[in-house]
C-alpha positions, -999 to 999 in steps of 0.1 A, spaced: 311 755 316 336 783 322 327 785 357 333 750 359 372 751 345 377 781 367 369 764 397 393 732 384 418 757 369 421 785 394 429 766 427 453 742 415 469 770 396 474 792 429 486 760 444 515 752 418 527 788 425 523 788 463 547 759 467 571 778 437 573 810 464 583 784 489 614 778 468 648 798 482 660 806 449 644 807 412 671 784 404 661 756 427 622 765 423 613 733 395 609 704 424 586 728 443 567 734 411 567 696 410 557 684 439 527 715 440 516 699 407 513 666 422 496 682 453 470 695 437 464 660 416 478 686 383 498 664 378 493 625 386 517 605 414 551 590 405 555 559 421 593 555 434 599 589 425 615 604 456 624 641 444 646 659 462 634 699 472 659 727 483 646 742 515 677 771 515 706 776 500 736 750 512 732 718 492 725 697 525 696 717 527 672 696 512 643 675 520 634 638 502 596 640 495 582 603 480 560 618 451 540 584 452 532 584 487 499 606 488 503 607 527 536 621 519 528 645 500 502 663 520 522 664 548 546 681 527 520 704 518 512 713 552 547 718 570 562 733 543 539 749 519 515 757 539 538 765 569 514 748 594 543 753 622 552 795 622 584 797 635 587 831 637 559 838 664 584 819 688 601 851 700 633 837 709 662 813 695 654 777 709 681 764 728 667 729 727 639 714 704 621 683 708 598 667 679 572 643 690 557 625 664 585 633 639 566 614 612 591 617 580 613 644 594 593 677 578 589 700 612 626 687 624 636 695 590 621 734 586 635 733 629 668 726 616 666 755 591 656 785 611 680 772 639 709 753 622 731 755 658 703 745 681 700 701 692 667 686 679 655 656 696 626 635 673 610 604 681 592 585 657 574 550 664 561 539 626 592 521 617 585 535 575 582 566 586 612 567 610 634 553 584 625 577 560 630 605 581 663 592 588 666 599 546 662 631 550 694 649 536 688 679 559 687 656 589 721 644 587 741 657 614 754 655 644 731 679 661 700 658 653 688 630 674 663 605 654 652 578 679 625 549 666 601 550 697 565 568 710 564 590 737 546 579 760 541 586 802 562 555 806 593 536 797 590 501 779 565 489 754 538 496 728 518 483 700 505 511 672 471 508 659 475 514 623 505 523 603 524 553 584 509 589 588 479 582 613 491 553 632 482 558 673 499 540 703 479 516 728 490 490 753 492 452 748 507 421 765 530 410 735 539 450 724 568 453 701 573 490 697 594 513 724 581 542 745 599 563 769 585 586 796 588 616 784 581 638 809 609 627 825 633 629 796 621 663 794 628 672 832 660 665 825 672 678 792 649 704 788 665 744 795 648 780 792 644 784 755 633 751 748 603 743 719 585 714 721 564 699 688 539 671 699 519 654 672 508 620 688 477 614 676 456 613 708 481 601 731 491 637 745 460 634 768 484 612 786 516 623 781 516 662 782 492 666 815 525 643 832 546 673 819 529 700 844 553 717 864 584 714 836 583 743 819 615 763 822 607 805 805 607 810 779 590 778 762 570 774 736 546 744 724 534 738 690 506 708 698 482 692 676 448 679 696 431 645 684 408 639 715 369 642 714 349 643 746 361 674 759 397 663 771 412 687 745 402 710 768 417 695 796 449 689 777 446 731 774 441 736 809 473 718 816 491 745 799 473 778 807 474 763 844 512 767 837 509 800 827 509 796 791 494 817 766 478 799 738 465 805 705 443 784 680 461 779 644 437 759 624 411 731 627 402 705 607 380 674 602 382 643 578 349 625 562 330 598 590 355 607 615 338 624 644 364 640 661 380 672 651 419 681 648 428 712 664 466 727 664 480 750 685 504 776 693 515 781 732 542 802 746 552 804 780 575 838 787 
């Protein structure tokens, strides 16, 4: 029995206080004590109760986290609890910094914190998640470019196979959704310094092998991998036949779903 509550106890305790250190003052630390209470399922969700969390210290430095979206949530617990994107292995001050797959704004958000004076570019195709992203208070500026479309390895049209936080683009006669080549958005707004985030949900075996050649040093690529059948590794190969260096962060896998989620850290210098 007491091994029991430890193991229900323990975790959910160290989880609470994880997403408290997160907090940049002890002052703003309640809505990170919050929100880890609801992460670890301490606490139960509160439908339409968006809370608002203090990522540093300005008052537009906040983020708008939906505490009854459980989606939401654990993508808040990845990007900024668990820090799934570590900034400080890039090396150098991005001069540009593009965010494919923006989802609700979370990497473009922490982006906009470490380099307040630096353009970020974000696409988004789920039309929920792109509006809330364009909530985010953080997000408000001039400097930040939100854009409802996929990336794609052409311009014009798409239809997403499911919706919100795992939705993934295919083709169709009657598509609805907007795609732009992005390889050759990148070829021409892309400068040494730039970082590139690309979290497209199995569409970068398209897209990224049409960026070969683009890379202006130094450049660095943070790149989640959803393919099976060996084309993450030819998605790799792309890169390290670039030049680029690249490191695994973390892997993962969810219940009946063969595949398994890989992200990445490359740097080109």
């Amino acid at each position: 029995m007491i091994k029991k509550l430890h193991s229900l106890i323990v975790p959910r305790v160290s989880g609470i206080l994880r997403a408290a250190s997160r907090s940049p003052s002890a002052a703003k630390s309640f809505p990170w004590l919050l929100a880890g209470a609801v992460r670890t399922r301490t606490i139960a969700r509160r439908n339409g109760k968006k809370l608002e969390i203090s990522l540093g210290p300005q008052k537009d430095q906040c983020v708008s986290v939906d505490l009854g979206s459980q989606p939401e949530i654990d993508v808040f617990g990845e990007v900024l609890i668990d820090r799934n994107y570590p900034l400080e292995r890039l090396g150098f001050v991005p001069a540009l910094i593009a965010d494919c797959g923006a989802n609700i704004g979370f990497f473009s958000a922490i982006a906009r914190l470490h380099f307040p004076k630096t353009p970020v570019f974000a696409w988004e195709p789920d039309e929920k998640n792109f509006r809330r992203a364009s909530e985010q208070p953080i997000l408000r500026s001039e400097s930040i470019e939100l854009r409802m479309a996929a990336v794609s390895d052409r311009n014009g049209f798409v239809d997403l196979t499911g919706s919100g936080h795992g939705c993934t683009v295919h083709r169709s006669d009657d598509a609805q959704v907007p795609c732009i080549d992005f390889a050759a958005w990148w070829r021409e707004h892309s400068v040494p310094g730039s970082l590139l985030k690309m979290d497209i949900e199995g569409h970068e075996t398209s897209v990224l092998p049409a960026l070969k050649g683009s890379w202006k040093a130094p450049c660095a690529v943070f790149l989640e991998t959803h393919a099976a059948s060996g084309k993450d590794e030819d998605v790799l190969a792309v890169l390290e036949s670039d030049g680029f260096r690249i490191d695994l962060l973390r892997q993962h896998s969810l219940p009946g779903d063969p595949r398994v989620f890989k992200e990445y850290f490359a740097i080109l210098s």
